[in-house]
N, CA, C and O of each residue as an XYZ file, in Angstrom:
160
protein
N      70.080     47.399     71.616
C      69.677     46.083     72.047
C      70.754     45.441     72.912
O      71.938     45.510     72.583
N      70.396     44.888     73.891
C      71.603     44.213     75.197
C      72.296     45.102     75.823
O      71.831     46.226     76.011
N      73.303     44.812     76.174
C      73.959     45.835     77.147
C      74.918     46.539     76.327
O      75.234     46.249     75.173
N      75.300     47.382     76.951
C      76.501     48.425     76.500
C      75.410     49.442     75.682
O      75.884     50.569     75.536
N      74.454     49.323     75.289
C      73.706     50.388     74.541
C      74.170     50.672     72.787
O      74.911     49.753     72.439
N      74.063     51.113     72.287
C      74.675     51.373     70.337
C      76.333     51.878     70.389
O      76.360     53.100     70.245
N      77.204     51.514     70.492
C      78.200     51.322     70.540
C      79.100     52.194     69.581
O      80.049     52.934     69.839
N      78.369     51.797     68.152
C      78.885     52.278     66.881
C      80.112     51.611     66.431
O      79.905     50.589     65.777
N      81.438     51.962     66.633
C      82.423     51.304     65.913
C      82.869     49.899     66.774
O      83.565     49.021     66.263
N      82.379     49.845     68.083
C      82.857     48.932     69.553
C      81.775     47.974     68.991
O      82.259     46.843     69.026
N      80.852     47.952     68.621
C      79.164     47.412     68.504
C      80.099     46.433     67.100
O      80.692     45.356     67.145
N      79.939     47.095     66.329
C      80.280     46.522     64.603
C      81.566     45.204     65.139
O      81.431     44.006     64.892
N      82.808     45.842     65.928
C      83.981     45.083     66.579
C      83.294     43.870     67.328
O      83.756     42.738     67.190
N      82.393     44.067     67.974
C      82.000     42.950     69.142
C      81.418     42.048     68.168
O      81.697     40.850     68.214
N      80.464     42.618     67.103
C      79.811     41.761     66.536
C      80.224     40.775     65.710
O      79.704     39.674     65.532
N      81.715     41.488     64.949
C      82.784     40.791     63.915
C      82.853     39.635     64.920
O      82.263     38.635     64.511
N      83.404     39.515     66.097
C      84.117     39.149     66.995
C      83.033     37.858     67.565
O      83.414     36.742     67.919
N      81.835     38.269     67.546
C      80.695     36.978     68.105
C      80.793     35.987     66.665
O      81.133     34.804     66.699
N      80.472     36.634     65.579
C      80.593     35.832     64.209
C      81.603     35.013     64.351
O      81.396     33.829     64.619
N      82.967     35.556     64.183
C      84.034     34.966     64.128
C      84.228     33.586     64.912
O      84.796     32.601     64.438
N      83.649     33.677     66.223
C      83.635     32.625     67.057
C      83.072     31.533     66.786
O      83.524     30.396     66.928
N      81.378     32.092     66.113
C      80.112     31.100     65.880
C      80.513     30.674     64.632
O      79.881     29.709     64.202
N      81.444     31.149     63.881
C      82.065     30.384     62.800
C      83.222     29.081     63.384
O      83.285     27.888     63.088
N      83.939     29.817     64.196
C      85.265     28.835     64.504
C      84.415     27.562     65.522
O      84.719     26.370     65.568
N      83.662     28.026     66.027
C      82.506     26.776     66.509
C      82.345     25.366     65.810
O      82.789     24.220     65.884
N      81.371     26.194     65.025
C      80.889     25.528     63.659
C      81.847     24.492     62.619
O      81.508     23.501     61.974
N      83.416     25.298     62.784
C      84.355     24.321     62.323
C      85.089     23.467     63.060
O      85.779     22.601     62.522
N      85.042     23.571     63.934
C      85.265     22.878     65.422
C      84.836     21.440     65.213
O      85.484     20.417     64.989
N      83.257     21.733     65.386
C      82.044     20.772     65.553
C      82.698     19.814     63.799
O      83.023     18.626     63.786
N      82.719     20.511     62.862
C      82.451     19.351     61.807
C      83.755     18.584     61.717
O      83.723     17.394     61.404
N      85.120     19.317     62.024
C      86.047     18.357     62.492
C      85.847     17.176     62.747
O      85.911     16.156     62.060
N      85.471     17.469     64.316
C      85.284     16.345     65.526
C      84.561     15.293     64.884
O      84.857     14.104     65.000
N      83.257     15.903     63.956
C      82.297     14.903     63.492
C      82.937     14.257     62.050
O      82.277     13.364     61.518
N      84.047     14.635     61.487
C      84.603     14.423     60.326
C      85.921     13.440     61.468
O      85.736     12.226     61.381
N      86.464     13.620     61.907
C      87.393     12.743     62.669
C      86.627     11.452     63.551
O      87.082     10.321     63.721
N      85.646     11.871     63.923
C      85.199     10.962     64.642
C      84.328      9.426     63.813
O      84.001      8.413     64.430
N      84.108      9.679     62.243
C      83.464      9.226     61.212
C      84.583      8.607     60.639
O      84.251      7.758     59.812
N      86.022      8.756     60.816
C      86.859      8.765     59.967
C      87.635      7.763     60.833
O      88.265      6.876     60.258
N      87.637      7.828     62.014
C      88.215      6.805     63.052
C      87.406      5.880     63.546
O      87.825      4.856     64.085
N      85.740      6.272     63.348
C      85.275      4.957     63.788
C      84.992      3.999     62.565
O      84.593      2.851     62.759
C-alpha cells in the first residue's frame, strides 16, 4: 500500500516513525490548549 511497495523491516521503521510523530503532535496540541486555558 503507497509507495516504496512492502518494505518489511524499512515499512515496520517508517511506520514506528509516522506514530511517533502523530503522537508528539497530539502532545503538542494539548499543551498549547493546556497553556493557552491556563494563561487566559
Amino acid at each position: 500500500m503507497g509507495m516504496g511497495g512492502a518494505g518489511g523491516r524499512d515499512a515496520e521503521r517508517r511506520r514506528r516513525l509516522i506514530a511517533s510523530l502523530v503522537v508528539l503532535a497530539m502532545v503538542l496540541a494539548a499543551g498549547a490548549t493546556v497553556l493557552s486555558i491556563a494563561l487566559g
